[in-house]
N, C-alpha and C positions, 0 to 999 in steps of 0.2 A: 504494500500500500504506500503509496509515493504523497501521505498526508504533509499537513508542514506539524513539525514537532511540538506537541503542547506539555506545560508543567499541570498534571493530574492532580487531584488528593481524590483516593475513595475512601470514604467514610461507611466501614462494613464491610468485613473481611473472611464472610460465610460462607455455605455453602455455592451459593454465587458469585457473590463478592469477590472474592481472591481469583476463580479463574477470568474471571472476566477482566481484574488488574494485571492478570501476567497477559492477557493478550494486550493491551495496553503496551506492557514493555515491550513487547514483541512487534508493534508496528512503529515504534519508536518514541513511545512518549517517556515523558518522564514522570514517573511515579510514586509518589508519596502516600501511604496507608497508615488507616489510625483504625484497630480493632480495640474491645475491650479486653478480650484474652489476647494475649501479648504473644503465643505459640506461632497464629495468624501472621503476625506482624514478622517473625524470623521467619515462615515460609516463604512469605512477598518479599525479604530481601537474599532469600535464597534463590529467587529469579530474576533479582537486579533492580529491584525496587527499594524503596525508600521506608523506613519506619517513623512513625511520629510518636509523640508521650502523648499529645492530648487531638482533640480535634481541631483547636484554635490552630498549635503550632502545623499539623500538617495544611490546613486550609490556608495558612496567610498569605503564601506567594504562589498558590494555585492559577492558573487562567481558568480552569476548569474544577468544579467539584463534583463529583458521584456519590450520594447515597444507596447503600441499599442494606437496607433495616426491615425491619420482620412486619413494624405495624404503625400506625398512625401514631402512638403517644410517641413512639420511638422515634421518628421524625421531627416532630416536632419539641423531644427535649433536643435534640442536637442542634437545630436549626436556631433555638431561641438561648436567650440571655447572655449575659457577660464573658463566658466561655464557649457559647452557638458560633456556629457556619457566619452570622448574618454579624455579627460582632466584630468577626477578625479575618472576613473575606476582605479583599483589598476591591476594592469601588468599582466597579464593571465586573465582576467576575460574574461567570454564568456555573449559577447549580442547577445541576441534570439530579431528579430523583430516579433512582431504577426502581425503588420500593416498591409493594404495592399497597396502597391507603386507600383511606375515604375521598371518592371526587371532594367533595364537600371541604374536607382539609386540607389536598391540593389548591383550591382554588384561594382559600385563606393564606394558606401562607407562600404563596405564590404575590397575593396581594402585600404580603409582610416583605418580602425581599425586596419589591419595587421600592418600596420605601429606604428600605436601608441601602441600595445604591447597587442591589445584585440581579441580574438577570435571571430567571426562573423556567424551568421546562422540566413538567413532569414524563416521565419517560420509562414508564414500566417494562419488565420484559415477560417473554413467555417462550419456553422452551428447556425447561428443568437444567438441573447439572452439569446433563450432556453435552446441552446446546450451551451454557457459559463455558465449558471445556472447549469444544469443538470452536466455538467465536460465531456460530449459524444462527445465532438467539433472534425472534420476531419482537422488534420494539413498537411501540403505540405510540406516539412522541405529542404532546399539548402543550402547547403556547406560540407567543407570538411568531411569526416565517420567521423572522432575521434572525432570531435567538437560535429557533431549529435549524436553520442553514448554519448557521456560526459553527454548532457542536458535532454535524452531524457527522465529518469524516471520523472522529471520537467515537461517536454511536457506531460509525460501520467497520472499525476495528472487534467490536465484541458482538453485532449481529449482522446477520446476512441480509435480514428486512427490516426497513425505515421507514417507515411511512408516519408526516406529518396528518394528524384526523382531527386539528380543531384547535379552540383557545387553550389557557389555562384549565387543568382538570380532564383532559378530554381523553387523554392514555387512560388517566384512572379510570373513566368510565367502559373506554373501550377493554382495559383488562379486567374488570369485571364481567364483562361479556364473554372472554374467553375462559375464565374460570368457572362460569356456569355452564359453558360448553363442555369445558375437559371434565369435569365433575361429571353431566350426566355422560359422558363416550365413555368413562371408568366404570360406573355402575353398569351401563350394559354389557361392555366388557365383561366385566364378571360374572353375571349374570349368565350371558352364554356360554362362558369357560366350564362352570357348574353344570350346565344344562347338557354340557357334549358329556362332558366327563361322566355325568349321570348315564347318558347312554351310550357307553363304553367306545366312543367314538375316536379314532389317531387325531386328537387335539392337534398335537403339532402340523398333523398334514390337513386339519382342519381352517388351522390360523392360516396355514399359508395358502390354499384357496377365498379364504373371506378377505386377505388383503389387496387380492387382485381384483372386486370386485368392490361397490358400492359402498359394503361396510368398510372398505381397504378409509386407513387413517395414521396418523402419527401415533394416538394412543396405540391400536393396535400393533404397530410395528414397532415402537419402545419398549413398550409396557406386558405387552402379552405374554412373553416366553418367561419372563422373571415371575408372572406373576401363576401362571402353571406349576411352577416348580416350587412356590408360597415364598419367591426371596421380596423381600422389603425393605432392603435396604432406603437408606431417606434420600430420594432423588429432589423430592417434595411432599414437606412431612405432613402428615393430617393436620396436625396443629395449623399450621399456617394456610390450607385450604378451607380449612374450618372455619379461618377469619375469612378469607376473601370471601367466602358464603356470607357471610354475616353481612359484609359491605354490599355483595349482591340482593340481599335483600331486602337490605334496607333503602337500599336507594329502589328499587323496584317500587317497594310502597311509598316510599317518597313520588315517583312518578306518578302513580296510579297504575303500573303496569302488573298483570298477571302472568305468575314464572310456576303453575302449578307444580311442574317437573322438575323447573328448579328448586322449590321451596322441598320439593321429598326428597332430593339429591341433601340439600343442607341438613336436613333431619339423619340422614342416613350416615352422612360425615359426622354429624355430631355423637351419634350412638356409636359410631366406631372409637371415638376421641372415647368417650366414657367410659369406656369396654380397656382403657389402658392402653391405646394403638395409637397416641398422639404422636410418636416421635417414629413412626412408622413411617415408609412410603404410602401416599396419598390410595395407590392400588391396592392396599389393604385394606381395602372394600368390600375385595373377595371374602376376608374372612368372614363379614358378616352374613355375607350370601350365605356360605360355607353353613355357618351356625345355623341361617334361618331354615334351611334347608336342612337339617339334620347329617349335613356333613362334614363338620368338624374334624379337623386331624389333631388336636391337642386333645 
């Protein structure tokens, strides 16, 4: 990528977080990370990146800031007061959130950074672990063009899709809408995994006929084989689809919009979180199938 070289901070050095900073160094920018576990922070300088003590020091001579945090409070402690992003950014910088929140408190503190002299673009991603590994992540990107054009060879260092969809808040909204998509593709997912398995059917030469066909999808090509075999490792843990459900909907009934299938999907996530499967992959869905269905393997 022949970008012109920016000084980075990402703020959030998780499961996303960090591969998405080493491809950062890898298209040439310069990179400064501030994690709260400090483990984070010697991985990203074990790929030639920059460690910080706090968030102010990595932010101060940023061009660029990245968040990516688990949930709206978490955003917005980092973002505010005497030691926030909006305190000890240097005046023109542009903060890209990758989080995913509430539209609602993107658009607030979207409006809060104007004020403090920062440019704002929220900018969620979608495409789990692999895709921040891989650099192929689908971003939603909201706010004003110029700010999006300013960051975006930044964004296409760590996703393969960019697309600008509106003002302030409008990623947030559009990643809500992919998270009530991938939620109900999971549930059914599982649902037929149970359903073949029940009728002793060659699953695997099963899956690989459905993905040639109308049901063929990303969930099913990721997610399907790991989840046959009940691995869960946390690609995208229930806890945090659990919340994007929540943002979905609640902004739904904020609209006035009816998500019947979304609304069971959230229920169905949430009953798995309860079940002790929060720190699961989000595909651990199956297990509840598994249980409702009387086929439990524990």
């Amino acid at each position: 990528m022949n970008a012109v070289p920016r000084r980075v901070a990402v703020i959030g050095l998780g499961i996303m977080g960090l591969p998405m900073a080493v491809n950062l160094i890898k298209a040439g920018h310069t990179v400064t990370g501030f994690n709260r576990s400090p483990g984070k922070i010697d991985q990203l300088a074990s790929h030639g990146g920059a460690g910080a003590a706090s968030t102010a020091e990595a932010v101060k001579d940023a061009d660029i800031i990245i968040t990516v945090l688990p949930d709206s409070p978490d955003v917005d402690a980092v973002v505010s007061g005497p030691h926030g992003i909006f305190a000890n950014a240097q005046m023109g910088a542009y903060w890209v959130d990758c989080s995913t929140i509430r539209p609602d408190v993107s658009v607030r503190l979207a409006a809060a950074a104007q004020e403090a002299g920062i440019r704002a673009v929220d900018a969620p991603v979608s495409g789990g672990e692999a895709g921040a590994i891989e650099g192929n992540l689908s971003i939603m990107v909201g706010g004003e063009t110029s700010d999006v054009e300013a960051v975006r060879t930044v964004l296409e260092a760590v996703g393969s899709t960019v697309v600008h969809v509106g003002p302030a808040g409008s990623g947030q909204t559009v990643k809500a809408a992919n998270q009530l998509i991938v939620a109900g593709n999971i549930e059914l997912l599982a649902e037929a995994l149970v359903f073949l398995e029940a009728h002793s059917v060659d699953t695997r030469a099963a899956i690989k006929v459905l993905a040639g066909g109308l049901a063929g999808s990303q969930v099913l090509e990721r997610k399907a084989a790991s989840m046959v075999a009940r691995r869960f490792e946390p690609g995208f843990r229930v806890d945090l689809h659990h919340k994007d459900l929540g943002i979905v909907t609640a902004a739904a009934r904020e609209a006035g919009v009816a998500i019947p299938l979304g609304a069971m999907a959230a229920r169905l996530m949430a009953s798995v979180r309860a079940e002790g499967h929060g720190s699961l992959d989000h595909s651990a869905l199956l297990l509840l199938v598994d249980r409702l269905s009387g086929r439990s393997r524990s």
